[in-house]
DSSP file (Angstrom, degrees, kcal/mol; ACC not computed):
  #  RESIDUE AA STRUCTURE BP1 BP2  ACC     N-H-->O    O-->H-N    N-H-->O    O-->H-N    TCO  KAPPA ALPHA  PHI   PSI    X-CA   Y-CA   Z-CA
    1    1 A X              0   0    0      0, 0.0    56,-0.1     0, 0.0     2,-0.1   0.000 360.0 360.0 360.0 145.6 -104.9 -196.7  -64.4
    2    2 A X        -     0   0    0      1,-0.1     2,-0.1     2,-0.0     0, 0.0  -0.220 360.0-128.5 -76.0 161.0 -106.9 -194.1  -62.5
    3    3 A X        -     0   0    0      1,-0.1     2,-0.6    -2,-0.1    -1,-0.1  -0.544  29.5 -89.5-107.4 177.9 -109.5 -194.8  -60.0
    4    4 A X        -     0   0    0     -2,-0.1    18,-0.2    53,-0.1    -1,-0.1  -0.639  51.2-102.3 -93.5 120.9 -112.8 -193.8  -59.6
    5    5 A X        -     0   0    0     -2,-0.6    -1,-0.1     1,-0.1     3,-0.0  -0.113  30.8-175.1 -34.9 147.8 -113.3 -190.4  -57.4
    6    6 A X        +     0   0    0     -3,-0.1    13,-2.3    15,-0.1    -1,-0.1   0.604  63.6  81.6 -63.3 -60.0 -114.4 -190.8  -53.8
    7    7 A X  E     +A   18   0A   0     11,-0.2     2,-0.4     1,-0.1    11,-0.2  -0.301  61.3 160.1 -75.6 153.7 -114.8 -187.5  -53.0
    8    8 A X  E     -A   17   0A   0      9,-3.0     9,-0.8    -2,-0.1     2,-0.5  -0.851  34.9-121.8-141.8 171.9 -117.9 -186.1  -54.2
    9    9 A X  E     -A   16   0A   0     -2,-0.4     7,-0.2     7,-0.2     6,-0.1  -0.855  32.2-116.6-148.8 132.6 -120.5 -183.0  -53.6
   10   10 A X     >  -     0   0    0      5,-1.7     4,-0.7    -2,-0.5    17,-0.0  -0.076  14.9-140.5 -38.1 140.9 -124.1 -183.5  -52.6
   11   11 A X  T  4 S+     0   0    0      1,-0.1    -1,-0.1     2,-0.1     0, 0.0   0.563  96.4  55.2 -92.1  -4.6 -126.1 -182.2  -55.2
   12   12 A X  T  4 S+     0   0    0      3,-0.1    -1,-0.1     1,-0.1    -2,-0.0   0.844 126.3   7.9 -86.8 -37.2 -128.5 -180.9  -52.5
   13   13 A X  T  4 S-     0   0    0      2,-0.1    -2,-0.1    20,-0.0    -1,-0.1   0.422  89.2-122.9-139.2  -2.5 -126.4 -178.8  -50.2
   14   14 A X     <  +     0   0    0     -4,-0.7     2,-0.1     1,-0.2    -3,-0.1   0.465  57.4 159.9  70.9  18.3 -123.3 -178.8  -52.2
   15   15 A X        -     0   0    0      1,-0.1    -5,-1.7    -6,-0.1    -1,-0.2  -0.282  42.4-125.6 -93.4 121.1 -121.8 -180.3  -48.8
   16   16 A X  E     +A    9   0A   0     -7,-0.2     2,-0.3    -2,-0.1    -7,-0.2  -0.563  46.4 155.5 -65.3 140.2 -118.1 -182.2  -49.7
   17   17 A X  E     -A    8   0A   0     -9,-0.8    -9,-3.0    11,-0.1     2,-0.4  -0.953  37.3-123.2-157.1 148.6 -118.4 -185.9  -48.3
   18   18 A X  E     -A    7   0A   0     -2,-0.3   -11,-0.2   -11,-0.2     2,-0.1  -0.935  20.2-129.6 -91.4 119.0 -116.6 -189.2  -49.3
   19   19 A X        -     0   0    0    -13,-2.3     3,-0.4    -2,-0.4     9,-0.0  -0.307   3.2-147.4 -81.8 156.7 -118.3 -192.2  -50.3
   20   20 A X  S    S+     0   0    0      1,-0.2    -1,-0.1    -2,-0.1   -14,-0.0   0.837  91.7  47.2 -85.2 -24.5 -117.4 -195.2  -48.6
   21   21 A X  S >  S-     0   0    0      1,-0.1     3,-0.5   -15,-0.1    -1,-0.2  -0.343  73.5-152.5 -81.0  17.0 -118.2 -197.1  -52.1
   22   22 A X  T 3  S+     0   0    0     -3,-0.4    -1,-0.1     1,-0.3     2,-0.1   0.048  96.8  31.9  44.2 -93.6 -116.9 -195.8  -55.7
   23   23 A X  T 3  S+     0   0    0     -2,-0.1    -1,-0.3     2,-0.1     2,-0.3  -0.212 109.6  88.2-105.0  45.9 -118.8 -196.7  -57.6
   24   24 A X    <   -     0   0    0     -3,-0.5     2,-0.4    -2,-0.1    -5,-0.1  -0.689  64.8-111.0-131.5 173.4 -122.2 -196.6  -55.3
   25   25 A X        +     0   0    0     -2,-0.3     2,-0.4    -6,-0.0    -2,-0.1  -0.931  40.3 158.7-136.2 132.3 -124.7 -194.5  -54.4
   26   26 A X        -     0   0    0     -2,-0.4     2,-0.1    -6,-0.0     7,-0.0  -0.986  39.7 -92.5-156.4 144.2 -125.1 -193.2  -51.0
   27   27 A X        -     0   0    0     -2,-0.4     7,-0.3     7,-0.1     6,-0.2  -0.203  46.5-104.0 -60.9 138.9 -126.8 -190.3  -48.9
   28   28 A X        -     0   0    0      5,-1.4   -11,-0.1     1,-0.2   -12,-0.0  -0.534  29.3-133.8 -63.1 158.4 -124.8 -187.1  -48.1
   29   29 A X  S    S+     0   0    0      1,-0.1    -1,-0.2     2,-0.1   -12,-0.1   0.572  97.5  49.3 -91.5 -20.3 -123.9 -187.6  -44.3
   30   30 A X  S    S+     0   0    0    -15,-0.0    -1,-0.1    -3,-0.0    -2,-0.1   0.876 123.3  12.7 -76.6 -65.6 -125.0 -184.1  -43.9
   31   31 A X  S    S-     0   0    0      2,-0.1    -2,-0.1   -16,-0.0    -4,-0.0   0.731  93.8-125.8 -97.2 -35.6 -128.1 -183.1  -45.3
   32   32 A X        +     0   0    0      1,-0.1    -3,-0.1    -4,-0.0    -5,-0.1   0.514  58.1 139.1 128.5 -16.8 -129.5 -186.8  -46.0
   33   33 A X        +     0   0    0     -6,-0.2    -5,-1.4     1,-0.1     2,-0.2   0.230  22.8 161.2 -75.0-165.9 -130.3 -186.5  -49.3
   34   34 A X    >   -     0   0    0     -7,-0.3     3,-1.0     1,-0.1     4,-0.3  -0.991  52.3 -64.5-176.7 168.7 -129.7 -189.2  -51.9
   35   35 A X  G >  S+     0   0    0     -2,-0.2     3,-2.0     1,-0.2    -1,-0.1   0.912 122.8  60.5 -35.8 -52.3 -130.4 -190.7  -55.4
   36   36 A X  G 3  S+     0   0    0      1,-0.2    -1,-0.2    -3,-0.1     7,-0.1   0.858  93.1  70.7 -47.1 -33.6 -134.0 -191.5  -54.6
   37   37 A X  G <  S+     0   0    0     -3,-1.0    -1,-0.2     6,-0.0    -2,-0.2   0.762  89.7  97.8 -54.4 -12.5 -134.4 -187.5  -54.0
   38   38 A X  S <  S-     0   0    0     -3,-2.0    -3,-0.0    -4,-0.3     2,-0.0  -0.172  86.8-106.8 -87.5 167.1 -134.1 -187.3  -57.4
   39   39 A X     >  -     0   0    0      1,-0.1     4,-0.8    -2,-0.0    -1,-0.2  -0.001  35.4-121.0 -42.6 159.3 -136.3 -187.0  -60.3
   40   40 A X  T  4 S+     0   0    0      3,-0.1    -1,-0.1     2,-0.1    -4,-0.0   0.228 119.9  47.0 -98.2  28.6 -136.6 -190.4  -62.5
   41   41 A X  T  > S+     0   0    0      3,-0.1     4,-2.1     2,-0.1    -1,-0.1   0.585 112.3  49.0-119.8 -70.2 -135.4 -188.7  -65.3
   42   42 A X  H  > S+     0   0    0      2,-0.3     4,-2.4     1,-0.2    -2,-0.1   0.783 116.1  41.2 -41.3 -45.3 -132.7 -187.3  -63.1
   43   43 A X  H  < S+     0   0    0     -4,-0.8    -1,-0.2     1,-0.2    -3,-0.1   0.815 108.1  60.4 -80.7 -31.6 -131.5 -191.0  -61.4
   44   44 A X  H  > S+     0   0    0      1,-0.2     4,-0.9     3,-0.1    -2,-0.3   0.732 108.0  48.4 -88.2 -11.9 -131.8 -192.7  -64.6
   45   45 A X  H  X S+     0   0    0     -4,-2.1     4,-2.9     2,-0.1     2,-0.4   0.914 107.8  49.0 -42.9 -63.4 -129.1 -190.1  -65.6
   46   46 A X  H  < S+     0   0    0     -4,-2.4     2,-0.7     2,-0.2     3,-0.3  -0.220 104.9  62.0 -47.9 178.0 -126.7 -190.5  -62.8
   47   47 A X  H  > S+     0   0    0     -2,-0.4     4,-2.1     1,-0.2    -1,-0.2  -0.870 110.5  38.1-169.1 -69.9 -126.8 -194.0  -63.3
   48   48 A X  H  X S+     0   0    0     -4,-0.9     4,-2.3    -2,-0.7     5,-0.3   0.796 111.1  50.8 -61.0 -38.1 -125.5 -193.6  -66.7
   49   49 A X  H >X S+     0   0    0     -4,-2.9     4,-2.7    -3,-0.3     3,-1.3   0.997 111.6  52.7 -39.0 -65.5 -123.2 -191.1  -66.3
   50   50 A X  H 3> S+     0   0    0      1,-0.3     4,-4.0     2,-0.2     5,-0.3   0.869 115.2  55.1 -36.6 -48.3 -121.7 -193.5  -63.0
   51   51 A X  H 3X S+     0   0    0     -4,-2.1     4,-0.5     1,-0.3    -1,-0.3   0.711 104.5  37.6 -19.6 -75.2 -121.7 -196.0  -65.7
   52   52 A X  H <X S+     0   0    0     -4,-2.3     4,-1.0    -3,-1.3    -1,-0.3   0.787 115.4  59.4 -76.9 -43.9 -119.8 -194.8  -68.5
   53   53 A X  H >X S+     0   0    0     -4,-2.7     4,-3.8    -5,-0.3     3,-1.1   0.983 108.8  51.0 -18.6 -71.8 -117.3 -193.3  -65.5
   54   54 A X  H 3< S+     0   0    0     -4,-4.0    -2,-0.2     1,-0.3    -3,-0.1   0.919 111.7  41.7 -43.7 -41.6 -117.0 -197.3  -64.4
   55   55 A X  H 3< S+     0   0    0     -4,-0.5    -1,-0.3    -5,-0.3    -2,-0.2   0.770 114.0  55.6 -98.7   1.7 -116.1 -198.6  -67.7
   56   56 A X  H << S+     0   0    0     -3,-1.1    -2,-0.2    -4,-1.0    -1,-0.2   0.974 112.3  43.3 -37.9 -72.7 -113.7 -195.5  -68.3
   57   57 A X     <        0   0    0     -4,-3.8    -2,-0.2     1,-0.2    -1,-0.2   0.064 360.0 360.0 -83.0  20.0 -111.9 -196.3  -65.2
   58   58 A X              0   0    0     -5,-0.3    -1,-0.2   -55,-0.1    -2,-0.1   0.749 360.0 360.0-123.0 360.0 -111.5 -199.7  -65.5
């Protein structure tokens, strides 16, 4: 079965980074930015997306 991507891009600076975490949420190492930058419209998206991703891959 396939895993869950690592690699990712910031939605802020479009900057490639790897999260150290899967399925977690972390700041790009670059610019700094993070889930919390987001709208709450925006985070309570991501969230679901990650979600439905999680129970894909598992």
């Amino acid at each position: 079965m396939p895993e869950l991507p690592t690699t990712v891009y910031c939605f802020a600076c479009g900057e490639k980074f790897t999260k150290s975490d899967p399925e977690g949420f972390e700041p790009c190492p670059s610019c700094g930015k993070g889930l919390t930058d987001l709208s709450e419209d925006a985070q309570y998206a991501v969230k679901m997306v990650m979600k439905s991703m999680i129970e894909h891959f598992r």
